[in-house]
Structure formats: structure tokens, C-alpha cells
C-alpha angles and dihedrals in degrees: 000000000000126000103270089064093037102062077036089069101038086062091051095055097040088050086051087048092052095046093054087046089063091046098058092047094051090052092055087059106049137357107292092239088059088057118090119201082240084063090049091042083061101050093043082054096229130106120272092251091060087054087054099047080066110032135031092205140326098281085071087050089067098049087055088056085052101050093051092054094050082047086060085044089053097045088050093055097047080059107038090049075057095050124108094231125115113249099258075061105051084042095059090037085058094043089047101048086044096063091037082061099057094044084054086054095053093049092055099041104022109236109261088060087054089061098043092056107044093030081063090046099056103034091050100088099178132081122027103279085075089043092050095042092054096048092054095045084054092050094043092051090054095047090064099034092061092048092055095040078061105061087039086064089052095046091051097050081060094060098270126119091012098176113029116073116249097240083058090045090051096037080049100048092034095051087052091048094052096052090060098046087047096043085052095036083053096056088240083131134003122257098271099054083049091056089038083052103048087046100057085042093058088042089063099033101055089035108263095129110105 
């Protein structure tokens, strides 16, 4: 890649930054269904047709939200699997940033506009934005499955877990993760009770519990 495209490219990626950016103020302001990308294209401070070069509605524009948390996701993990630590460790470091992540969310957005948003998306069964939300979340989901069904793997070679597999173990650990996180991305309790919550659970989980 030479530098023309380079810098091309850099361009690209700082104009989509700034657009989800916008986004994320506006929404802070008013209900997101009350926002028009014309709205957005003046926040970002580009033409509309710039904004559309970009993105076809809003509803793209939260998938591009998305895509750039499960990036994140994705960076966290690549490290983590670097990382010194034993995998009980690795496991609750996961769990734990995880949760961190979806309290962030709902900082940014409030959750009911959280809801609101996600709750359309998915509900709305029709067009590709559903079709493409629900193939990331999928990907995503695997993604951290099989890094917890590997340091399963790791934990039973050392005598633990002898007789569960380790893809049940991590379906298992990663479902009840992700009730938690939901429960707290959701607004359902505040950011103390979640934690509260995901500790006691890896208390019981790992045997702590006396």
C-alpha cells in the first residue's frame, strides 16, 4: 500500500470517527428517533452528502458503533490471550472488561436509549441492518466463546472440570456472563450491584464459595 492510499485511507477512517462522534453527542441531547442524518451531517460538520457517502441512515450508523465496540472486544482479547496470567484468570479479566464495556455504553447513550435502539434493531426483522446486526452479534459471541472454551481446555488438562467439555463449560460461563452484562447494559441495576453480581458469580463458579 503506498502512501497516497495510505493517508487515503486514514481520512476515511478519521471522517467515520467523526461522524459516530456526532452521533453519540446528538443522542445525548434528544431521543435518537427524533435525530435526521441532516442533523448528524451538521454536527459532524460535513455536507450531507459526505454523511451519505458513508452511511445509508442512522440505523448504519449503529452498527458502526457496534462494530467499533466489538473491535475493542476484539483488541482486548489479542492481548489478554499475551498476557502472563493463568486461565481462571484470563476468564474473570474477560468477564470483568466485558461488563466495564456495557456500563461505558450506557454512559454515553442512557439506557433507555440503549434499549430503544437495539430493542428496533432487533425486532425489526426486515431489511439488512437486521440482517447485519444479527450476523456481528453472532460473530462476536463465537469469538468469545472460543476464547473461553480455550482456557477451559487448559484448566481441565490440569485436573479441573474433568468431566464437562470444555465448549459446554464456556456456553455455560459465557451465557451467565452475558445475563449480567445485559441485565446492567439494559439499566435493569446500576454499575455497583453488576459488579456485585459477576463477583459472587465467580465466586461460585471457580469454588470459592464455602
Amino acid at each position: 500500500m503506498d502512501k497516497k492510499e495510505i493517508r487515503k485511507n486514514k481520512e476515511k477512517e478519521f471522517k467515520i470517527q467523526m461522524i459516530l462522534n456526532a452521533f453519540k453527542r446528538l443522542i445525548n441531547q434528544r431521543p435518537w428517533n427524533e435525530i435526521t442524518m441532516q442533523d448528524i451531517a451538521d454536527e459532524a460538520g460535513f455536507g450531507k452528502a459526505t454523511l451519505y457517502f458513508y452511511f445509508n441512515s442512522k440505523e448504519d450508523i449503529i452498527i458502526g458503533l457496534m462494530a467499533n465496540g466489538m473491535n475493542m472486544h476484539n483488541d482486548f482479547v489479542q492481548k489478554l490471550k499475551e498476557e502472563s496470567l493463568n486461565p481462571e484468570q484470563k476468564i474473570r479479566r474477560l468477564a470483568s472488561f466485558r461488563l466495564e464495556f456495557a456500563q461505558r455504553l450506557k454512559e454515553e447513550f442512557g439506557a433507555v436509549e440503549l434499549k430503544t435502539m437495539f430493542t428496533w434493531l432487533i425486532t425489526s426483522k426486515e431489511g439488512r441492518q437486521y440482517k447485519t446486526l444479527r450476523s456481528m452479534l453472532r460473530e462476536q459471541m463465537e469469538k468469545i466463546t472460543n476464547f473461553y472454551e480455550a482456557e477451559f481446555e487448559k484448566m481441565k488438562a490440569q485436573g479441573r472440570y474433568k468431566d464437562i467439555a470444555p465448549r459446554s463449560l464456556a456456553t455455560l460461563y459465557g451465557g451467565s456472563v452475558q445475563s449480567i452484562i445485559g441485565g446492567a447494559h439494559m439499566g435493569l441495576y446500576d454499575a455497583s450491584a453488576a459488579k456485585t453480581m459477576l463477583d459472587d458469580f465467580n465466586k461460585i463458579w471457580f469454588g470459592e464459595v464455602k
